[in-house]
C-alpha positions as MATLAB code, in Angstrom:
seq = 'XXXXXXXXXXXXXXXXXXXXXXXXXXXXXXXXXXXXXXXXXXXXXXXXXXXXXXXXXXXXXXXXXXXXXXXXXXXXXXXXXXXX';
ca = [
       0.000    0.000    0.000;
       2.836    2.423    0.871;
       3.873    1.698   -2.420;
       1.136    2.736   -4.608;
       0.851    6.360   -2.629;
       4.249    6.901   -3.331;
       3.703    5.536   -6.762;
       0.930    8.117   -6.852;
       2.629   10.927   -5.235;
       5.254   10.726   -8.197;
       2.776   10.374  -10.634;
       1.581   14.441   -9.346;
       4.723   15.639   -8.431;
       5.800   14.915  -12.351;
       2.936   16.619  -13.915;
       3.121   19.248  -11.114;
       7.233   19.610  -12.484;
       5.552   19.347  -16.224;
       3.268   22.270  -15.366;
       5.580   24.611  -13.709;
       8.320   23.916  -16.963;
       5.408   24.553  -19.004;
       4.167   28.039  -17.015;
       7.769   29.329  -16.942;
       8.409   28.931  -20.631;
       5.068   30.792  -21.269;
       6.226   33.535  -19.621;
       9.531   33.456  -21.341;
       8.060   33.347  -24.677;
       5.842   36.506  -23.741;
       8.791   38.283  -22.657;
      10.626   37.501  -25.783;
       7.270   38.733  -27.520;
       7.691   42.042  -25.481;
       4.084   41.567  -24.128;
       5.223   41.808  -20.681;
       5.634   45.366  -19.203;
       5.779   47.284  -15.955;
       2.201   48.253  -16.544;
       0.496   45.133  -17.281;
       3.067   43.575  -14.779;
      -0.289   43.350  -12.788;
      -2.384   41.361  -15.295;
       0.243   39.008  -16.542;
       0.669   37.957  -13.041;
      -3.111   36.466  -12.672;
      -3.289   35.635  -16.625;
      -3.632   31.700  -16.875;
      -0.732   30.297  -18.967;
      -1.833   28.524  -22.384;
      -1.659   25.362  -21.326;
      -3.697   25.587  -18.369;
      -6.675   23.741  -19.833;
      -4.580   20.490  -20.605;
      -2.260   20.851  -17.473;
      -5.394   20.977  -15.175;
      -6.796   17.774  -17.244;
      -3.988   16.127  -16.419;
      -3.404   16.706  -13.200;
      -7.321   15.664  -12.503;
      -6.258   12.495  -14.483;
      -3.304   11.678  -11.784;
      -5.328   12.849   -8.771;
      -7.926   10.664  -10.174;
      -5.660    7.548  -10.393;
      -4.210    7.732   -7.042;
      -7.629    8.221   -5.789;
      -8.927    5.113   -7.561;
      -5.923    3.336   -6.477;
      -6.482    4.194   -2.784;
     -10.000    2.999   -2.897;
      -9.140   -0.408   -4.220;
      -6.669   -0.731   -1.170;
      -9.539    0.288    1.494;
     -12.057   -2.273   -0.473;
      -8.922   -5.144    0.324;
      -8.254   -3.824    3.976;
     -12.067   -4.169    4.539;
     -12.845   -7.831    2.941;
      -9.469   -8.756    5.075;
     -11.470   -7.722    8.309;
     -14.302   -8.823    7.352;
     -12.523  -12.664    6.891;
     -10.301  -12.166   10.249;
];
């Protein structure tokens, strides 16, 4: 069981890492574009990134996973008890 959360918790951490490499070279590109300036400074900073839409799918689909795999391990633990 300890296996599968840790399992899991790479699973998030990597699209978590995937997200924030993805987020930092959005804002690089707009820099590059000169679209960033001190007076939309404000704006950029609460802007969602272009990949937002497919990040947040993704991270649903690994929060998902664990989630699924954590239920199948309380379903065992409780037919165990129920047989002890």
């Amino acid at each position: 069981m300890r296996e599968s959360f840790r399992v899991g918790e790479r699973d998030v951490l990597a699209v978590l890492r995937e997200t924030r490499i993805d987020m930092i070279a959005d804002l690089l590109k707009r820099l590059s574009a000169g679209k960033i300036t001190a007076r939309n400074l404000d704006g950029i900073r609460r802007s969602k990134f272009k990949g937002m839409k497919g990040a947040l799918g993704a991270l649903g689909a690994a929060l998902t996973s664990v989630g699924e795999a954590g239920m199948g391990h309380v379903t065992d633990e409780l037919d165990r008890q129920e047989m002890d």
